[in-house]
C-alpha positions as CSV (number, residue, x, y, z in Angstrom):
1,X,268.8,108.0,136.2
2,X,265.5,108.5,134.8
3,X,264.9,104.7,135.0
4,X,266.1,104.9,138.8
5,X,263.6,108.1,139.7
6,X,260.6,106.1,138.2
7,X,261.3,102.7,140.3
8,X,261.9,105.2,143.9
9,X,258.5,106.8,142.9
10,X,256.5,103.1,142.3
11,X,258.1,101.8,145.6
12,X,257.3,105.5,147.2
13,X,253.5,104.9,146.3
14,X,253.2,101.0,147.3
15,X,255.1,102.1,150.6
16,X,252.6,105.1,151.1
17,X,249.1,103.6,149.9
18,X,250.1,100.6,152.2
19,X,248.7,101.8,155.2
20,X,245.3,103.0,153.6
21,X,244.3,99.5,152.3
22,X,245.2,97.8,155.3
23,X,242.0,99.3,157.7
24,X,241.1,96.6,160.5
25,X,237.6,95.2,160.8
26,X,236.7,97.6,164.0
27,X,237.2,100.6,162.2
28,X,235.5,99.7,158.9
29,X,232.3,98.7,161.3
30,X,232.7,101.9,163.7
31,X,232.5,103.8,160.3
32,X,229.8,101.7,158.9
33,X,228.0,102.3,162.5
34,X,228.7,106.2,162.5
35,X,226.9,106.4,159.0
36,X,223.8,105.0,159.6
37,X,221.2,106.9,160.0
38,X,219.4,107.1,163.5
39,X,217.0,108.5,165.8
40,X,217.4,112.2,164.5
41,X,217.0,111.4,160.9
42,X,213.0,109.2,162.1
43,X,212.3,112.9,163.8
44,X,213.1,114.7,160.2
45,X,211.6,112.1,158.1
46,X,208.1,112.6,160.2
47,X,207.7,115.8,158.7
48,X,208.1,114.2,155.1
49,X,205.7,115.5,152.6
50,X,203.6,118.2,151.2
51,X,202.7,121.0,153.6
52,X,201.1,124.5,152.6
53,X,202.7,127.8,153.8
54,X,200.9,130.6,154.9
55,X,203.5,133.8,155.2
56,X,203.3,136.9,156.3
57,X,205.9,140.2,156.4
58,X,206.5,143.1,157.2
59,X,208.9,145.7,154.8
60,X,209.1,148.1,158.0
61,X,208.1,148.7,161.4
62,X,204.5,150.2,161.5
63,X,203.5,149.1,158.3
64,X,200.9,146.8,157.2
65,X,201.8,143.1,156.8
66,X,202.6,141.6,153.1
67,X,201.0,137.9,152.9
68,X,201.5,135.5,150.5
69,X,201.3,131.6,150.0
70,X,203.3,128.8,149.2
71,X,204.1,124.9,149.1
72,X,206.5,123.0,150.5
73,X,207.8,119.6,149.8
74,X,210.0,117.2,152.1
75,X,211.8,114.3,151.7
76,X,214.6,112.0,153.1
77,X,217.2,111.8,150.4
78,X,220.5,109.6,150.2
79,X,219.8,107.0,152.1
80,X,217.6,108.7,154.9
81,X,221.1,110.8,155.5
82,X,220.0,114.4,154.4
83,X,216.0,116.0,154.3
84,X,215.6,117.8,151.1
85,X,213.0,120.5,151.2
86,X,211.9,122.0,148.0
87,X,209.4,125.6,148.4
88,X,207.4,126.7,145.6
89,X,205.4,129.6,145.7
90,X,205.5,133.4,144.6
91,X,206.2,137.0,146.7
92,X,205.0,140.4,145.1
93,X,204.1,139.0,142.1
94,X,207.2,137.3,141.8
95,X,207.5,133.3,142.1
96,X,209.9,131.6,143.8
């Protein structure tokens, strides 16, 4: 019986994975296509590098502004997919 079970489950599992290894050549290229990066990822990539940050807040209505300074750095990451942007700087005495 147990023998039985195991052989169902192996010919369950070629049956089901079937399908998944048997993508055409138009979808594999419409995929490939969909993740290339394109004219929106050139626009984020032109603000790529280090820019300084000049910040200013206020804790409440009417009262005087808090303003501080910081650093930001940009860059395309994975393959010109995502824009990473790291800020460095410090807040009330605090860096962040």
């Amino acid at each position: 019986m147990k023998k039985m079970i195991v052989v169902l489950f192996t010919l369950y599992l070629i049956i089901a994975t079937k399908p998944l290894s048997a993508q055409d050549e138009a979808s594999m290229k419409a995929w490939m296509t969909n993740m290339t990066p394109g004219d929106v990822h050139k626009m984020l990539a032109e603000s790529d590098g280090e820019w300084n940050e000049d910040m200013t807040m206020w804790m409440a209505p009417g009262a005087p502004p808090t303003k501080s300074n910081a650093t930001a750095v940009n860059k395309m990451i994975m393959g010109g997919r995502y824009q990473q942007s790291m800020h460095t700087g410090s807040f009330n005495g605090m860096s962040f």
